[in-house]
Structures are given as structure tokens and as C-alpha cells.
N, C-alpha and C positions, 0 to 999 in steps of 0.2 A: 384628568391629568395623569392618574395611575396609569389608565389603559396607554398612552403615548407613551410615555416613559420605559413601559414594558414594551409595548412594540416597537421602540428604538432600541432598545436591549438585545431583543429577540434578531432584530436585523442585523444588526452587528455581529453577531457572534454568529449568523448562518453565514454572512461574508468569507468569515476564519476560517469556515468549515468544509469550502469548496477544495475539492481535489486539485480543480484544474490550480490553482494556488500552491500547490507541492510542487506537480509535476514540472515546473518551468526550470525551476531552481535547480543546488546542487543535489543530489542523492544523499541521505545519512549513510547508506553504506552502499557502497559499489564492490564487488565481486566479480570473478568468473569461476566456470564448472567445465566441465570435459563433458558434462552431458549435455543434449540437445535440449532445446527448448521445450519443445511436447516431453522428453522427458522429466527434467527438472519442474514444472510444470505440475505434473501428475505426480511428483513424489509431495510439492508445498501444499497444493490447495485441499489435502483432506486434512494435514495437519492443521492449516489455517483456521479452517470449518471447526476444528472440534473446539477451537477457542472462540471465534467468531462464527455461528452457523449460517450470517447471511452473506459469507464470503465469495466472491463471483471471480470468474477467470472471463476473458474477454481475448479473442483475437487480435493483434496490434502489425503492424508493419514487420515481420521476419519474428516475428511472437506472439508471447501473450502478457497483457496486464491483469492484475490479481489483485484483486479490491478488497479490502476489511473497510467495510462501515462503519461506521463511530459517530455516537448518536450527539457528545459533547463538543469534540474537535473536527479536524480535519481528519478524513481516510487514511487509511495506511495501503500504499500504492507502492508492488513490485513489478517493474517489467522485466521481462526475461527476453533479450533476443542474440539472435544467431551473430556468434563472433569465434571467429575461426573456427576449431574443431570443437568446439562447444559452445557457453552461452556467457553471457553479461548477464548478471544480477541487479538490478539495482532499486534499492529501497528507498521509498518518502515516506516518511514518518513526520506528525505535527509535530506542537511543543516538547519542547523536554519534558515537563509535567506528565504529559499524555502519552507518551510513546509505551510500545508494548514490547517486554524484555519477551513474551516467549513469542513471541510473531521472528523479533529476531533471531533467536537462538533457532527457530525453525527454519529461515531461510539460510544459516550457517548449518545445521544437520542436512540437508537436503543437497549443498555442494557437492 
């Protein structure tokens, strides 16, 4: 009975933790930059990395998405793509509980 109990636990909370479950929604922070995407880009993902090292950048439609792994919640998911002469930011962050103040202070330093 343990073991079920746990493996309904376990499922539930890998449900909360799927990315595609941010990205649909509104962004916690939207932004723009005068820099290009590959720019902006290359300025977040090593600050990213030195808080989360298994941090990945991804190719996306006129950008890129920028992954933080999170072994408890949901990802922390930037996309960056081309809008006017620079770029759209935009952040999904989980819970409030969980969210990361320097992930965002990093994606506001790098505008």
C-alpha cells in the first residue's frame, strides 16, 4: 500500500513539473533588448550555467529557448526571439515558492 501511495505521489508531482505546462501560459516576465537573439543569448546562458550547470540553450522558431532544470518543480524556461531591432525576453518560472531570484536578476542584467 506504501509503494502506491508513493508512486501516486511521485506522479503527480512529475505532472507539475513538465515545462510544456509553463510555456503555454502567460510569461512571469516579458521584456525586450536592442540585442539580437544569438546575442542576448550568449550574454544569459553562462550566467545561467554557473547557478544551474545543467542549463541548455535550444534553437526555437527566430531563437533560442534556455532551459534550467529543476529536479523539484517545473523548468525555468526563457525564450528569446527576434522582434524588431532586437529581441523579446520572456520568462516561465513555476510556483512562487520555487522560482529563482538570480535566474531573474540574470535575465534583467543581460538586457
Amino acid at each position: 500500500m506504501r509503494i502506491w501511495i508513493g508512486s501516486l505521489a511521485l506522479a503527480l508531482l512529475a505532472g507539475c513539473s513538465l515545462p510544456a505546462s509553463l510555456v503555454p501560459g502567460e510569461p512571469n516576465l516579458s521584456k525586450t533588448s536592442t540585442k539580437a537573439p544569438k546575442d542576448y543569448a550568449a550574454c544569459l546562458l553562462p550566467l545561467w550555467q554557473q547557478d544551474i550547470p545543467k542549463t541548455t540553450q535550444t534553437a526555437i522558431s527566430n531563437g533560442y529557448r534556455i532551459t534550467a532544470p529543476s529536479i523539484v518543480t517545473a523548468d525555468e524556461i526563457l525564450d528569446v526571439i527576434k522582434y524588431k531591432d532586437g529581441s523579446r525576453v520572456s520568462l516561465y518560472q513555476g510556483p512562487p515558492w520555487a522560482k529563482s531570484a538570480s535566474l531573474r536578476k540574470s535575465v534583467r542584467d543581460c538586457l
